[in-house]
PDB file of N, CA, C and O in Angstrom:
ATOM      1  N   UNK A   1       9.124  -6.793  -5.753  1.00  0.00           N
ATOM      2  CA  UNK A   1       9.471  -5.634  -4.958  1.00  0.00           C
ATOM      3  C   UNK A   1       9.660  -4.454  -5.914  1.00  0.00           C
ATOM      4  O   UNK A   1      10.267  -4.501  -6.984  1.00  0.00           O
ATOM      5  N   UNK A   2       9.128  -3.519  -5.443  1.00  0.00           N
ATOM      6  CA  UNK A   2       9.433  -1.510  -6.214  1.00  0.00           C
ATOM      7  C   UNK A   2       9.753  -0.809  -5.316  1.00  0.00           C
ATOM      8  O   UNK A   2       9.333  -0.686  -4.165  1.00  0.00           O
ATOM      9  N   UNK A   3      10.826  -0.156  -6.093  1.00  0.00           N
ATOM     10  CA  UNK A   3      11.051   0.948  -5.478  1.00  0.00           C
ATOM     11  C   UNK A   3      11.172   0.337  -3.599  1.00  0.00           C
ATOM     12  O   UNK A   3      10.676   0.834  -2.587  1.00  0.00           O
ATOM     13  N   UNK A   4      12.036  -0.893  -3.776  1.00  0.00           N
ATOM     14  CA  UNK A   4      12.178  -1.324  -2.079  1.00  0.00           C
ATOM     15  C   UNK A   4      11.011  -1.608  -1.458  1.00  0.00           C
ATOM     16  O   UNK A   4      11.241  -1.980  -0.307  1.00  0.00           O
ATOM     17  N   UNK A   5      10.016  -1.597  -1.684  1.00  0.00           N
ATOM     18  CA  UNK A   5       8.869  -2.031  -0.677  1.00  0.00           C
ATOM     19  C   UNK A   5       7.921  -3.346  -1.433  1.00  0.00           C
ATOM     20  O   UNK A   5       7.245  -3.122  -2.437  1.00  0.00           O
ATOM     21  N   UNK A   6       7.950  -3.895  -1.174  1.00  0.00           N
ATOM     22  CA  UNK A   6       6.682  -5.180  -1.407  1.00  0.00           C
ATOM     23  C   UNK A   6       5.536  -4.951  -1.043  1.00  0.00           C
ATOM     24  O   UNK A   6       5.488  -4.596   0.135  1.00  0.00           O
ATOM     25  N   UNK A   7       4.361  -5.012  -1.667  1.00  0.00           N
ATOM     26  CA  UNK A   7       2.944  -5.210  -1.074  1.00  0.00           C
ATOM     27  C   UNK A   7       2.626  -6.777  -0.262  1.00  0.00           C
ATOM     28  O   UNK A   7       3.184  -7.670  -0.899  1.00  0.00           O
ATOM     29  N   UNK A   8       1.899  -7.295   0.931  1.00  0.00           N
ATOM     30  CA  UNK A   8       1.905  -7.938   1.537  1.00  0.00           C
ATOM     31  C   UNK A   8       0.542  -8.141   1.825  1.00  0.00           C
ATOM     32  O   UNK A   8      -0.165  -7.138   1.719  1.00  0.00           O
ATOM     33  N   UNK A   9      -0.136  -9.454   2.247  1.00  0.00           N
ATOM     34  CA  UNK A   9      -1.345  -9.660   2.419  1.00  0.00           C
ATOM     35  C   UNK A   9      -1.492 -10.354   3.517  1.00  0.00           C
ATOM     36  O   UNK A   9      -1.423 -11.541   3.199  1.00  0.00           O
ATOM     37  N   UNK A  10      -1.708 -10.207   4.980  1.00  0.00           N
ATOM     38  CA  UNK A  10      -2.359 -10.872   5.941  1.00  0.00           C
ATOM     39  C   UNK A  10      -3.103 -11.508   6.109  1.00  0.00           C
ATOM     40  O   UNK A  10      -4.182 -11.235   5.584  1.00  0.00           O
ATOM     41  N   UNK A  11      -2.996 -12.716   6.919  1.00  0.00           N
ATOM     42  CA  UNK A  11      -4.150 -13.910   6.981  1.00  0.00           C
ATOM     43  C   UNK A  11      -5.719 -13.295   7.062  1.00  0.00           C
ATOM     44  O   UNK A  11      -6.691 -13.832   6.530  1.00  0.00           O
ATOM     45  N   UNK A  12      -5.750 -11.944   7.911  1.00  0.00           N
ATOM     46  CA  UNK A  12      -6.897 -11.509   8.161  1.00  0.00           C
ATOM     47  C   UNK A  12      -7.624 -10.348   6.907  1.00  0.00           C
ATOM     48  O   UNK A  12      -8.697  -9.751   6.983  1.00  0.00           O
ATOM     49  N   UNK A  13      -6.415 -10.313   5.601  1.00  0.00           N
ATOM     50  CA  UNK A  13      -6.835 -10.225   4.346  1.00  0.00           C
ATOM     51  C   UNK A  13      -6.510  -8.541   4.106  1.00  0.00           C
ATOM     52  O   UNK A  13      -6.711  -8.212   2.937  1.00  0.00           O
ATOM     53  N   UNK A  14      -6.104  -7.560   4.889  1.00  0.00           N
ATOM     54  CA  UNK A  14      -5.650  -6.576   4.831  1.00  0.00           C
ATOM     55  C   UNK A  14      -3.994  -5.996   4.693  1.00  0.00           C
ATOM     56  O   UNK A  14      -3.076  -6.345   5.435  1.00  0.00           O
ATOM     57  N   UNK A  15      -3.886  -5.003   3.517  1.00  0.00           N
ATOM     58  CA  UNK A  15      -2.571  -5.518   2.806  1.00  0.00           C
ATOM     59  C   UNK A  15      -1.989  -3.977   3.333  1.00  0.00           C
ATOM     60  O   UNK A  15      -2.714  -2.991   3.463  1.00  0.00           O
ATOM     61  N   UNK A  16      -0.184  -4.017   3.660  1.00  0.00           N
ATOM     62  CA  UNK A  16       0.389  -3.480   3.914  1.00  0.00           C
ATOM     63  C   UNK A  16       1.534  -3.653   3.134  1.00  0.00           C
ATOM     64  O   UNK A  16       1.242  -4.058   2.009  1.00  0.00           O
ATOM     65  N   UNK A  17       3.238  -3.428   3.395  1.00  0.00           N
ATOM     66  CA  UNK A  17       4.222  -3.398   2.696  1.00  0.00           C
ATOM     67  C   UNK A  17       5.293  -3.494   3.481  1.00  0.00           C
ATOM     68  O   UNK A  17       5.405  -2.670   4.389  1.00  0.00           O
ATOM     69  N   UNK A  18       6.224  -4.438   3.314  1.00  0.00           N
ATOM     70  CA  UNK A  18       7.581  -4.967   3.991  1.00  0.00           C
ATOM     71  C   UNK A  18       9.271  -4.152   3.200  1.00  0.00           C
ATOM     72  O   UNK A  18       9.404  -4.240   1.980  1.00  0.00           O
ATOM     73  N   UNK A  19       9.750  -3.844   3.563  1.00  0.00           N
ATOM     74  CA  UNK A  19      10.912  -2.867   3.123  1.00  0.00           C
ATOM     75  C   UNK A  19      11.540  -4.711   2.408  1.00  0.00           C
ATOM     76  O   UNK A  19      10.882  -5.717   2.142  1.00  0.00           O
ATOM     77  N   UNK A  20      12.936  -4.452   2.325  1.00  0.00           N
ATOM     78  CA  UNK A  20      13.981  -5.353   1.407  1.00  0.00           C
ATOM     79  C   UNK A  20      14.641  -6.259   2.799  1.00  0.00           C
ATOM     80  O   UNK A  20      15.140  -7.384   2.768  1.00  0.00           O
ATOM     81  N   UNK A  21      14.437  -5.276   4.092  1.00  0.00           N
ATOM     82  CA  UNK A  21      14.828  -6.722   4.671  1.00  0.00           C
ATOM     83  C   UNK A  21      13.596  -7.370   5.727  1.00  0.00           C
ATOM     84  O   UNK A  21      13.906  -7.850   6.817  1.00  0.00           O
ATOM     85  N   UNK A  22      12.678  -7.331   5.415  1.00  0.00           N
ATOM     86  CA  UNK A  22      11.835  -7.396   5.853  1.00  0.00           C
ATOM     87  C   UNK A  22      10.450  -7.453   7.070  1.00  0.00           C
ATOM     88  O   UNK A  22       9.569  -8.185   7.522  1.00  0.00           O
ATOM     89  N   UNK A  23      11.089  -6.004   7.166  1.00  0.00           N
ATOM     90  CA  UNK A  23      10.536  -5.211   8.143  1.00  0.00           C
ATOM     91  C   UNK A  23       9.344  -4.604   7.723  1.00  0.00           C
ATOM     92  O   UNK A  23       9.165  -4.379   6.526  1.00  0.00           O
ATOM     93  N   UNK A  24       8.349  -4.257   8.734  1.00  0.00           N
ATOM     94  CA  UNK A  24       6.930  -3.597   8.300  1.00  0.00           C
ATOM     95  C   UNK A  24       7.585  -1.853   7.922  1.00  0.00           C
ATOM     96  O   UNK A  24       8.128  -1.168   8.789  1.00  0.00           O
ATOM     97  N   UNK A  25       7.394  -1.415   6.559  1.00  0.00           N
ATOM     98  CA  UNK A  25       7.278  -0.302   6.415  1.00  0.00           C
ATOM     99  C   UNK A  25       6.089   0.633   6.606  1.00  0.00           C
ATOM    100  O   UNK A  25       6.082   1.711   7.201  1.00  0.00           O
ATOM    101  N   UNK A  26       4.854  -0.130   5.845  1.00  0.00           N
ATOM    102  CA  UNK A  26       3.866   0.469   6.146  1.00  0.00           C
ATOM    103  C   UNK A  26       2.555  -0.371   6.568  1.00  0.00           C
ATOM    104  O   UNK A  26       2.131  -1.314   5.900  1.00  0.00           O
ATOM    105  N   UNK A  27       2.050   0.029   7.598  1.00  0.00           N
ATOM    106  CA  UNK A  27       1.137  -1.190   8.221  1.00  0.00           C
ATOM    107  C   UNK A  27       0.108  -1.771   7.522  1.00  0.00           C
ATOM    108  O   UNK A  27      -0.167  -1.153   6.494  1.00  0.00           O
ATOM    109  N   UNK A  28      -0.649  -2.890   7.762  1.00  0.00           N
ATOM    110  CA  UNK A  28      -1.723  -2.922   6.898  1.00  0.00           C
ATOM    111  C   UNK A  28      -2.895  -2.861   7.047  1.00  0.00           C
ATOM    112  O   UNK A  28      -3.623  -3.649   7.651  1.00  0.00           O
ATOM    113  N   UNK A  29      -3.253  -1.570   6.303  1.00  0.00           N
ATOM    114  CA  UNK A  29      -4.791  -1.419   6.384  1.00  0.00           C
ATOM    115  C   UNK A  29      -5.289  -0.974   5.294  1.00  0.00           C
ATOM    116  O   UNK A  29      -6.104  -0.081   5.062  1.00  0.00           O
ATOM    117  N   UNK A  30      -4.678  -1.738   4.601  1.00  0.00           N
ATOM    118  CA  UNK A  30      -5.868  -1.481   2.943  1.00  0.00           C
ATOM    119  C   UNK A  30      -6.334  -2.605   2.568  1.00  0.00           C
ATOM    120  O   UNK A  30      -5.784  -3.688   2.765  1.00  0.00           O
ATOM    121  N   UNK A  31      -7.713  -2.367   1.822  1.00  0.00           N
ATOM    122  CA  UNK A  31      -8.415  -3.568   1.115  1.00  0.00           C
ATOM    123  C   UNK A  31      -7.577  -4.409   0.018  1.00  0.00           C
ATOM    124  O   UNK A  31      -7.772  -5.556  -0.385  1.00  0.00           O
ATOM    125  N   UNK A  32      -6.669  -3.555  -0.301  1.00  0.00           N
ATOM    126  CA  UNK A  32      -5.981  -3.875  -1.769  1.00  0.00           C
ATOM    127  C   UNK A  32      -4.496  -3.054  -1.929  1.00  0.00           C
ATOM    128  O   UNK A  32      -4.626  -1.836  -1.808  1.00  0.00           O
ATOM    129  N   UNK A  33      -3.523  -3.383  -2.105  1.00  0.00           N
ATOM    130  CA  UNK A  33      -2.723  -2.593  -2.495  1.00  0.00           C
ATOM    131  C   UNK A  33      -1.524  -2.993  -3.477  1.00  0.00           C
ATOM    132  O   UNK A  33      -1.129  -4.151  -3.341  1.00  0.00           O
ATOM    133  N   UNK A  34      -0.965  -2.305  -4.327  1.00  0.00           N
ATOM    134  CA  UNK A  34      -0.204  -2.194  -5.541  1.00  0.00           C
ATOM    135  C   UNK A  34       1.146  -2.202  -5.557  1.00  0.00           C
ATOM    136  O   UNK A  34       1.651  -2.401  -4.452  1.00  0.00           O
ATOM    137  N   UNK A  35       2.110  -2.004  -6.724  1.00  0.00           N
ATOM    138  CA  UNK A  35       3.695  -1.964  -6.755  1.00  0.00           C
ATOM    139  C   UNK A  35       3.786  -0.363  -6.637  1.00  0.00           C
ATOM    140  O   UNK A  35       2.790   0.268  -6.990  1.00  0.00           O
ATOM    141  N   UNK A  36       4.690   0.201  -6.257  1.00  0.00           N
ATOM    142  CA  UNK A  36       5.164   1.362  -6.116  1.00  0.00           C
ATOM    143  C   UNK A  36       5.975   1.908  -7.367  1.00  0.00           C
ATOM    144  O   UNK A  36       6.944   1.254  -7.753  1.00  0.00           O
ATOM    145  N   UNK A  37       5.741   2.671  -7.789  1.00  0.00           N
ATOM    146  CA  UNK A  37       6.180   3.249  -9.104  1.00  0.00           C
ATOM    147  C   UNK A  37       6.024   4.633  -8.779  1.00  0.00           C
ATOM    148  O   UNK A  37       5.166   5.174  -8.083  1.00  0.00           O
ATOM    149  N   UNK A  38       7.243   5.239  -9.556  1.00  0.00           N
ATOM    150  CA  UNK A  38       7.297   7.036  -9.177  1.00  0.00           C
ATOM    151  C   UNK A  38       6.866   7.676  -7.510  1.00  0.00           C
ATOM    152  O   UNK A  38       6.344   8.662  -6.990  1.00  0.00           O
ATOM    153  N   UNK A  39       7.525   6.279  -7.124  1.00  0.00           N
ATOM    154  CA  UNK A  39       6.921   7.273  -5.509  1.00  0.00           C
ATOM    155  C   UNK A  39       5.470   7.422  -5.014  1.00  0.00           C
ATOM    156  O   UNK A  39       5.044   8.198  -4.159  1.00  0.00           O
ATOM    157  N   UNK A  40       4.864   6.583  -5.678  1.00  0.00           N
ATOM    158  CA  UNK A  40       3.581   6.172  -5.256  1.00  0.00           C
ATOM    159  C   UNK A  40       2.734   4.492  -5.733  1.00  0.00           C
ATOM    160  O   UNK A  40       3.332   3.694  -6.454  1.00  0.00           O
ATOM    161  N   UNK A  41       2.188   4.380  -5.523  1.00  0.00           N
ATOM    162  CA  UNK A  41       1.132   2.833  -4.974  1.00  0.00           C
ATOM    163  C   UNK A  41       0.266   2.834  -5.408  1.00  0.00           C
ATOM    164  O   UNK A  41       0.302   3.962  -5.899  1.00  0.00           O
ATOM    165  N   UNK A  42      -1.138   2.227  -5.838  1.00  0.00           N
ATOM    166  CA  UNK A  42      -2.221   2.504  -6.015  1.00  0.00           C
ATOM    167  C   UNK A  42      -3.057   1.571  -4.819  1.00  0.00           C
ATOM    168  O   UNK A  42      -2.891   0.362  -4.982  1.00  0.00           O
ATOM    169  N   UNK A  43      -3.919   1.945  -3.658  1.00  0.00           N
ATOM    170  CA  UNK A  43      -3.992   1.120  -3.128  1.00  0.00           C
ATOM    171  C   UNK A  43      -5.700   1.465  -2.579  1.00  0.00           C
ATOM    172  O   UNK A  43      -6.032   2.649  -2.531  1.00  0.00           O
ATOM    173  N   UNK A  44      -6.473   0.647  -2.280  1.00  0.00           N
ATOM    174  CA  UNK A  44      -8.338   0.624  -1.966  1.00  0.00           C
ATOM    175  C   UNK A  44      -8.632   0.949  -0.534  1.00  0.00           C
ATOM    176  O   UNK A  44      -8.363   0.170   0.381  1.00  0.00           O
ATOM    177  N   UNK A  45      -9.193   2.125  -0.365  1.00  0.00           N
ATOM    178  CA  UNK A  45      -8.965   2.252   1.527  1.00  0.00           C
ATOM    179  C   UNK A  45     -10.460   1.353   2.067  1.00  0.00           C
ATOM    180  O   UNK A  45     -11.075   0.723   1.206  1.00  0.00           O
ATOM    181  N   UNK A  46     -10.797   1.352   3.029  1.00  0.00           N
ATOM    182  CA  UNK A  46     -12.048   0.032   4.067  1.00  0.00           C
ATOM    183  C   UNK A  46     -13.464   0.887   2.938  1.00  0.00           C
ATOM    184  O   UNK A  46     -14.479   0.190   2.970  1.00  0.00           O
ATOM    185  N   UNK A  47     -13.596   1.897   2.235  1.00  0.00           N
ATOM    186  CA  UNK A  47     -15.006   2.129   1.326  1.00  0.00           C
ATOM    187  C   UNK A  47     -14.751   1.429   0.233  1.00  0.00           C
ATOM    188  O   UNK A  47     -15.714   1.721  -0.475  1.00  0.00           O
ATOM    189  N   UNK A  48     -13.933   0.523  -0.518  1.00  0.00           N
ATOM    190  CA  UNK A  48     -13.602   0.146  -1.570  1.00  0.00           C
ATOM    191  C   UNK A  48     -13.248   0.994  -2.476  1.00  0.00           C
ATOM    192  O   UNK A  48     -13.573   0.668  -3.618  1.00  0.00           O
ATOM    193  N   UNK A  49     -12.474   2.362  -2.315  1.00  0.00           N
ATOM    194  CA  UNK A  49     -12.784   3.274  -3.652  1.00  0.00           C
ATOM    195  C   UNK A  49     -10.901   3.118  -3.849  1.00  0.00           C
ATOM    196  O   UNK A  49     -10.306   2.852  -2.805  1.00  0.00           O
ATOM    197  N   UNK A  50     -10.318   3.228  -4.722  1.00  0.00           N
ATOM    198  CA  UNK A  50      -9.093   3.291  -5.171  1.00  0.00           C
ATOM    199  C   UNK A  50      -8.505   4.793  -5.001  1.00  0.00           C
ATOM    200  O   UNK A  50      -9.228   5.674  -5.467  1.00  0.00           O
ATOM    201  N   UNK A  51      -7.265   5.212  -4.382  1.00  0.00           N
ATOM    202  CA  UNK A  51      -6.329   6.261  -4.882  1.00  0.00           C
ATOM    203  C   UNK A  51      -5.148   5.720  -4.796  1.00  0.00           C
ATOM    204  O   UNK A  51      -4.969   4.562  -5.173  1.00  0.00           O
ATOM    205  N   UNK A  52      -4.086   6.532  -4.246  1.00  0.00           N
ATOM    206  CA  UNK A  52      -2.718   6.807  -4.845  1.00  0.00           C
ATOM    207  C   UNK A  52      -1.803   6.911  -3.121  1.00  0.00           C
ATOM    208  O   UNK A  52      -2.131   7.848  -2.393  1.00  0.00           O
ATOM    209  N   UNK A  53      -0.966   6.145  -2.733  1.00  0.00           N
ATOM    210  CA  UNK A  53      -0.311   6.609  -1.464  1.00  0.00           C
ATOM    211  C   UNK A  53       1.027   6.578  -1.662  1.00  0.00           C
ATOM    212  O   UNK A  53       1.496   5.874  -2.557  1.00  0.00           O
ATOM    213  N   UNK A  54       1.740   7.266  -0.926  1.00  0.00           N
ATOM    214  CA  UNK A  54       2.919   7.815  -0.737  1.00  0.00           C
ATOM    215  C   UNK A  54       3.794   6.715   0.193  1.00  0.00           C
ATOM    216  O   UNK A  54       3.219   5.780   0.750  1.00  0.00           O
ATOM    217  N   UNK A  55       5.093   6.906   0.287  1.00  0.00           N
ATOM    218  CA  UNK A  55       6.008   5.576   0.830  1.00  0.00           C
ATOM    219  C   UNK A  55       5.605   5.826   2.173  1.00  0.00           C
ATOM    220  O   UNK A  55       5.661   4.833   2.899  1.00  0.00           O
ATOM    221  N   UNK A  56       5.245   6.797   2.658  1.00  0.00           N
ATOM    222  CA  UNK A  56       4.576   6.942   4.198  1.00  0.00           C
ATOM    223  C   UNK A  56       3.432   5.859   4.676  1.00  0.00           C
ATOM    224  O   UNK A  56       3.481   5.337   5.790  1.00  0.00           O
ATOM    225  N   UNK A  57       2.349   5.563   3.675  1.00  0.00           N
ATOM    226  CA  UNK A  57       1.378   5.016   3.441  1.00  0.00           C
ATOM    227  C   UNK A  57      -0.151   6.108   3.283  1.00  0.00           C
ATOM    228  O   UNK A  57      -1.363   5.895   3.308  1.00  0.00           O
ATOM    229  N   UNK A  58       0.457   6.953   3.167  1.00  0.00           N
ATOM    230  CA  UNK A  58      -0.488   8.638   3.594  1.00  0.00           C
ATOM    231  C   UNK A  58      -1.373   8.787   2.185  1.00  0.00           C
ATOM    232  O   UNK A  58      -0.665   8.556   1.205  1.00  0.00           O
ATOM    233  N   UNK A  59      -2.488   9.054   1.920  1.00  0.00           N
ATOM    234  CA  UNK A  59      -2.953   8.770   0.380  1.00  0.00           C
ATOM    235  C   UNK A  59      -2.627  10.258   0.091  1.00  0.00           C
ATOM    236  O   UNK A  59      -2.857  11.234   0.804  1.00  0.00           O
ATOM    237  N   UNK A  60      -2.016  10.195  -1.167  1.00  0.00           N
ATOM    238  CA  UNK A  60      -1.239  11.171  -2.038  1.00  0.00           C
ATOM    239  C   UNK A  60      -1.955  11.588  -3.334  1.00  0.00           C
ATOM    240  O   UNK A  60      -1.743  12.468  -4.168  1.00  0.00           O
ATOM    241  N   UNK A  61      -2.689  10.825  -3.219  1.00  0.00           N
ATOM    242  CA  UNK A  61      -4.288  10.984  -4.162  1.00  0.00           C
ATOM    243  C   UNK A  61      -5.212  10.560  -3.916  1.00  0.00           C
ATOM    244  O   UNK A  61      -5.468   9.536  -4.549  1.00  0.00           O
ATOM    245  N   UNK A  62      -6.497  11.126  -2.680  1.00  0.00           N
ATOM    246  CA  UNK A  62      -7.023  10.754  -2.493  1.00  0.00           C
ATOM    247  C   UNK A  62      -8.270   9.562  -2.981  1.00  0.00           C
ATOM    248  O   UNK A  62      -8.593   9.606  -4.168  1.00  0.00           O
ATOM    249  N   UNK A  63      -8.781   8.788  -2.318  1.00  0.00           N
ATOM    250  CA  UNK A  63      -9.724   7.440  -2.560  1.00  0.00           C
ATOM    251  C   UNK A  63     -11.066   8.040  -3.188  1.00  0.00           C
ATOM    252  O   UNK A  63     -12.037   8.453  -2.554  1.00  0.00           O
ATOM    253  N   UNK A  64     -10.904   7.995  -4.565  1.00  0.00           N
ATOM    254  CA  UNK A  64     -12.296   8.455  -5.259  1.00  0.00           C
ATOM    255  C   UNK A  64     -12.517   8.055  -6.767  1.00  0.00           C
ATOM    256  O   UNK A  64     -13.140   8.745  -7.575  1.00  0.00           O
ATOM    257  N   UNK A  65     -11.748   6.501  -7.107  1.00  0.00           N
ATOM    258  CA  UNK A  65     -11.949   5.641  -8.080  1.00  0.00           C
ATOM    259  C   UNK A  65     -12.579   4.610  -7.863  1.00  0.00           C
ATOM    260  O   UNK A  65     -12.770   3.801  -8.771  1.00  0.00           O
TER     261      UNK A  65
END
């Protein structure tokens, strides 16, 4: 867990994030997603390209890695 949120992976293989008591914080719809550090994630949106999202789940750097 970072920064309170866990990354999480669904049977149907799309990853979201559970707070500390384990509630859905942010839903899941990424290919891939990361630990939270400085207030952001690194996480792969459905084109495979990598950016940066915010505890909202909102990309905070957009998908263009």
């Amino acid at each position: 867990m970072s920064e309170g949120l866990i990354a999480v992976r669904t049977v149907k293989g799309k990853w979201g994030y559970l707070d500390a008591d384990g509630d859905g914080a942010i839903p899941p719809r990424f290919e891939w997603a990361g630990d939270f550090s400085g207030g952001l994630a690194p996480a792969k949106d459905e084109s495979g390209r990598c950016g940066y999202i915010d505890r909202s789940g909102a990309f905070a750097v957009s998908p263009r890695f």
